[in-house]
N, C-alpha and C positions, 0 to 999 in steps of 0.2 A: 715413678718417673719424676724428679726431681729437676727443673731447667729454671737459668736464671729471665727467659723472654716471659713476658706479660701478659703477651697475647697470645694464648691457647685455647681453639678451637676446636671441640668435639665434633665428629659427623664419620661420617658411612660412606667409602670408596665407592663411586659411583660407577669409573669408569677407569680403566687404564688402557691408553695407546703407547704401542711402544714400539718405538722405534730404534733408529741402528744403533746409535749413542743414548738418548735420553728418553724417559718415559714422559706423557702426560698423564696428570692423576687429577682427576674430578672429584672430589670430594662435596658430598652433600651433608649443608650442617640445617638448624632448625627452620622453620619456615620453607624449608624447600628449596634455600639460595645456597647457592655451590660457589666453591671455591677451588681453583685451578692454580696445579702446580706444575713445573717441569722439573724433573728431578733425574739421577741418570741410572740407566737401566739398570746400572748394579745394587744402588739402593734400591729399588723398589724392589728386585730377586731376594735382597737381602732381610726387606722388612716382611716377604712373601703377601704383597700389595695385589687385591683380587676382589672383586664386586664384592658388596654386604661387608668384610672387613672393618669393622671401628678403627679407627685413626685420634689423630691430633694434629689439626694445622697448628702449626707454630711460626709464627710471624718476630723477627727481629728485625726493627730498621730502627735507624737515629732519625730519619726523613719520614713524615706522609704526605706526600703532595695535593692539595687541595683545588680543584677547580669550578666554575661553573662560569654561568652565562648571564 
């Protein structure tokens, strides 16, 4: 898999809820912190998205918005 985004993220389908339109997919990467996607229910049938499964979050933004207190 060749992609031009930077930020690729290995980890382990943790979870998928899915609903009428769009899945949510929990993904757990190292340290135990997960990362949450909504995605729609056709890609996730399509990428056949199901607990223990290895993934890749892939993250593209021009933006990361930074905050704190």
């Amino acid at each position: 898999m060749k992609i031009s985004a930077r930020n690729v993220i290995k980890g382990k389908v943790k979870k998928v809820t899915t609903g009428a339109v769009n899945d949510e997919v929990i993904i757990e990467i190292s340290g135990g912190n997960e990362i949450v996607s909504i995605i729609t229910k056709n890609s996730a049938e399509r990428l056949e998205l199901a607990p223990g499964k290895e993934v890749y979050a892939i993250i593209k933004a021009s933006n990361v918005m930074i905050g704190g207190d």
